[in-house]
N, C-alpha and C positions, 0 to 999 in steps of 0.2 A: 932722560932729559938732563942736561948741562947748566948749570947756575955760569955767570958772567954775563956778559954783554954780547959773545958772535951767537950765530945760529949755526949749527949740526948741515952737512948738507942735506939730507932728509927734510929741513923745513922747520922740523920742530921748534918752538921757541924757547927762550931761557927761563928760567923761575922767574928773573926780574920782569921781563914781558908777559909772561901770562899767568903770574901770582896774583898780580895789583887787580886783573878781571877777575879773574875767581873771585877773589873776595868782594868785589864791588859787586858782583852777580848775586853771592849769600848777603851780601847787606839790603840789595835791593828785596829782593823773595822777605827776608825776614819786616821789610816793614809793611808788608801786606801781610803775611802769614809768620808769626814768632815762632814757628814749628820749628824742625831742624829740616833743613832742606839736600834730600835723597840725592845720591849719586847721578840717577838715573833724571830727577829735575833738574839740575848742574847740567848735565850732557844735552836737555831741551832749550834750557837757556844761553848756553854757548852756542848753538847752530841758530839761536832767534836773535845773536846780538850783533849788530855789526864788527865790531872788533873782536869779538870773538872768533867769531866766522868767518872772518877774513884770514887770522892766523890756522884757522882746523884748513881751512882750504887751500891755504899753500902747502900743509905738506904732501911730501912726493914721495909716497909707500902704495900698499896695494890696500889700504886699508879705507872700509867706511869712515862717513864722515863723525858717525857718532863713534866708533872704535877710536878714534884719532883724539876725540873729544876726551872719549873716559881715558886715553891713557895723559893725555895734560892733566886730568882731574885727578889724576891716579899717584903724580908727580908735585901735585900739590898734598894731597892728601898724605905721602908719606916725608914728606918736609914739615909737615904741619904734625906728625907722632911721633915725630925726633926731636922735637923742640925748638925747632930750624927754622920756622915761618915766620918771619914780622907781625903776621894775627894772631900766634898763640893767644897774646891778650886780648884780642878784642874777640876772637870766634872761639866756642864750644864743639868738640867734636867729638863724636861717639860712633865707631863701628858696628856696623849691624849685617849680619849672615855675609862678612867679609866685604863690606862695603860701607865707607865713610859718608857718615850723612853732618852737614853742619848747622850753628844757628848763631846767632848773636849773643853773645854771652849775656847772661840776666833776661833773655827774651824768654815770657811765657807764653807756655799753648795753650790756645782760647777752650 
């Protein structure tokens, strides 16, 4: 995935276009649930959101919707362990059996 402004012919979108959802998707889960919220929850909530879903669905690979999904998530995920993400501060993230689960930093589990 390509940080800037165009889009890849494939579809895919930039960090600036689908960082700002990822994160709005963990803020949103974190204020019903202060957990850290799974890769695998990320990947249900981007095919349930409209703009999410709008951008997995354009792109043009041979790949599922949710494959398409985790690799956006995938692309957030390693912008956000380089120290490269605008939410470093605001989100919490911790890898687990090689997959990035997030939370709202200071949020506790009930």
């Amino acid at each position: 995935m390509r940080t800037g402004s165009t889009r890849s012919n494939s579809g895919y979108p930039t960090h600036s276009e689908a960082h700002p959802i990822i994160a709005r998707l963990i803020e949103d889960y974190c204020r019903r649930d202060p957990g850290y919220m799974t890769h695998e929850s990320m990947i249900k909530a981007m095919l349930s959101d409209g703009q999410a879903g709008a951008i997995v669905e354009r792109i043009l690979d041979d790949k599922t919707l949710g494959e398409r999904a985790g690799n956006i998530i995938a692309g957030f995920s390693q912008t956000f362990s380089l120290g490269r993400s605008p939410w470093n501060h605001r989100l919490e993230g911790d890898k687990t059996l090689g997959k990035w689960r997030f939370k709202v930093r200071g949020a506790q589990p009930r």
